[in-house]
N, C-alpha and C positions, 0 to 999 in steps of 0.2 A: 797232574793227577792221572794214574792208570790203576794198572792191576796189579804191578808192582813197584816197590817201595826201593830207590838206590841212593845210597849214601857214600861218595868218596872221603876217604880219611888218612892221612899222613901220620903214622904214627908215632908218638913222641914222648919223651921221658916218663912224663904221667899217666902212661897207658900201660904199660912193661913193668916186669920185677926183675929184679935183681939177674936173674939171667937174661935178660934182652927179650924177652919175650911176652905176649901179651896176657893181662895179668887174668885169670880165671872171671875174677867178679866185673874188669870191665869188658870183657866176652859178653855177660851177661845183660851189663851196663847200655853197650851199643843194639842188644838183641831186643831189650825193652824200648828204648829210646825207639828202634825202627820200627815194634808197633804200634807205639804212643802216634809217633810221627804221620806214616799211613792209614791207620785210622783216623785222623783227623780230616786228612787229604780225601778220603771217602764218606766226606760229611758225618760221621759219625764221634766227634769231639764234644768237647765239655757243655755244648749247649744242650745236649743228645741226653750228658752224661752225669758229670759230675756237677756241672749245676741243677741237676733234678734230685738229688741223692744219688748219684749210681757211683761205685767204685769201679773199676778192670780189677781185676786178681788174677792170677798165674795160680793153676794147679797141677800141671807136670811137665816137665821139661826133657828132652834128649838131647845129646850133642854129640857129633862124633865128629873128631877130628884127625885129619891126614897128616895134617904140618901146621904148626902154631905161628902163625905171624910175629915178626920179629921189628925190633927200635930200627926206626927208618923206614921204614916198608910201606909202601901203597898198597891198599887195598880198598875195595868197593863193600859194602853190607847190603846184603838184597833180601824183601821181606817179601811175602804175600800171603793173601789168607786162604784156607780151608773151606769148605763148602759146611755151615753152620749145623751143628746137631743141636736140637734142640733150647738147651742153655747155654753150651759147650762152644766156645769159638778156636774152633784148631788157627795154627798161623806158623807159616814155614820160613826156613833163613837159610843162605848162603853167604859164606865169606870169600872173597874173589883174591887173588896175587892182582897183580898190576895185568901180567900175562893172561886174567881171564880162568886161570888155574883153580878149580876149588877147593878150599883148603880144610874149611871148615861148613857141616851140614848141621842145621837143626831143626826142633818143632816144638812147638807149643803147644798146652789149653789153657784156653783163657775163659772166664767168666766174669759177670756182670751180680754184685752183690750190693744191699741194700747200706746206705751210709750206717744208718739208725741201727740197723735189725741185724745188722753184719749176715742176714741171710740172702740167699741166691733170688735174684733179679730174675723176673721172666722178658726177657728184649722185646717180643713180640709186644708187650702190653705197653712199650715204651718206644715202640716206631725203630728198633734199634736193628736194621740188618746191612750185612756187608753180604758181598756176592764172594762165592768163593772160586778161585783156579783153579785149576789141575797140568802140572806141568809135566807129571811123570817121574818129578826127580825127587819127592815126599821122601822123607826117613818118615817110620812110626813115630807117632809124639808122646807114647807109650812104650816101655820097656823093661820088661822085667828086674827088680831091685832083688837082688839075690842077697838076704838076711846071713848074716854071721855073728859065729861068738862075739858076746861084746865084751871086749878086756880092756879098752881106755876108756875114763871120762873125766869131765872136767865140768865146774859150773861159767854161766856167762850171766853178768846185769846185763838187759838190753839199756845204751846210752840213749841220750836225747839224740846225736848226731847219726844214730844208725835206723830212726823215726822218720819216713817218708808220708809222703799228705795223703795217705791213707788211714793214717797214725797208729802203724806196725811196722816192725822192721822191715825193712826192704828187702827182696830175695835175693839183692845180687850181695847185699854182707850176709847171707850165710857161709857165703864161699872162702870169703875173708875168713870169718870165724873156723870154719870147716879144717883150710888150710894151714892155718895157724895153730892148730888143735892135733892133725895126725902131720909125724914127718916124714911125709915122702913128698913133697911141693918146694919144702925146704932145701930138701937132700937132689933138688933140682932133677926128679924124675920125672917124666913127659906125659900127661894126660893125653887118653887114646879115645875117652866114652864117659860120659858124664850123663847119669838121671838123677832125676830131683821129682818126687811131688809131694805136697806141702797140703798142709791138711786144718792147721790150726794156724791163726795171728799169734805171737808173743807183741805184747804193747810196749812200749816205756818202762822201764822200772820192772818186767818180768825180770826173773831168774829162768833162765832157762839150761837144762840138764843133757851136755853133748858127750853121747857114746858111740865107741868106735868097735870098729873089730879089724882084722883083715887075712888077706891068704891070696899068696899067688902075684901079687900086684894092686888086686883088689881090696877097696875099704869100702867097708858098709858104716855109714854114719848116721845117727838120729838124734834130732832135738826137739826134748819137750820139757814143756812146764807144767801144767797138769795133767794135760795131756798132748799128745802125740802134736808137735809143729810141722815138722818135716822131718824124710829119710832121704837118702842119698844112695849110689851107687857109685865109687870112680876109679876106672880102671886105670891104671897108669900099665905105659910101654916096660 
């Protein structure tokens, strides 16, 4: 247990798409996992948490990446947290080459919301604090979502299998869906900068409504159901 959170990982067929490289949603995949992981290691886990009612939820994401890790590659994932605002728990990442190299920089907000009320948790009432870093190396874990025409959409059932034990979709199948929805991921061009914040749960069995637009490299993405789920920003090279 420290102040930082490292995870080595061998990458391998089930991490990569179709270009050898590692796939958007399990970016995300490892990025959760490492704060699931180190919060637990700073006593703050399911006894804290989700055996009281409390959910984690992610409310904006950044990522900007140098070089996308590739099938076979060693790499290390390194988390730490933010010094807490109020509700708000920031949490930062780096993806490491074998070499130490960093490839990939991120940030997080995370909050703490009620099982029942699906409304926002106050930590303090619940004993719930982590101490935060400062290493110097932070990206913002805010970033401007710059809004475009929207000229693609397309509807989505959320399935049973994209249903995490929060009982909403998971944030890391948006990307799935996202990708899947405009073709430039397809068309195997290179994500540079990725923002995401998410505003509303879609449950099981929503229908949710994915619009695009884009210019320059850039796609501006949003999906809602009745109202607003999440937008997106992604900048491809």
């Amino acid at each position: 247990m420290g102040d930082f959170y490292e995870r080595q990982l061998l990458l391998g067929s089930e991490h990569v798409d179709c270009f050898r490289r590692l796939k958007t949603s399990t970016l995300f995949e490892l990025l959760q996992t490492a704060s699931i992981r180190h919060t637990e290691e700073l006593g703050m886990g399911r006894e804290k948490t989700l055996d009281r009612g409390l959910l984690w939820v992610i409310t904006r994401q950044h990522v900007l990446i140098d070089r996308w890790p590739v099938y076979d590659e060693r790499v290390t994932v390194r988390s730490w947290p933010g010094d807490t605002m109020h509700v708000l728990f920031p949490r930062y990442y780096e993806i490491l080459s074998e070499d130490g190299t960093v490839l990939i920089r991120a940030a997080a907000l995370w909050n703490l919301i009620d099982m029942q009320t699906r409304s926002v948790a106050f930590p303090d009432e619940y004993g719930v604090q982590i101490a935060g870093v400062d290493t110097g190396r932070e990206i913002p874990y805010i970033s401007r979502i710059r809004a475009l025409p929207l000229t693609g959409k397309r509807s989505f059932t959320v399935p049973y299998s994209y249903v995490d034990l929060n009982g909403h979709m998971n944030n890391t199948r948006y990307f799935d869906l996202v990708e899947d929805s405009i073709p430039a991921s397809a068309e195997g061009r290179v994500l540079a900068e990725i923002c995401a914040e998410y505003s509303s749960e879609a449950r099981m069995g929503s229908e949710l409504k994915i619009e695009w637009g884009s210019e320059d490299g850039l796609f501006y993405v949003t999906g809602s159901t009745d109202r607003l789920c999440f937008k997106m920003g992604l900048s491809y090279r």
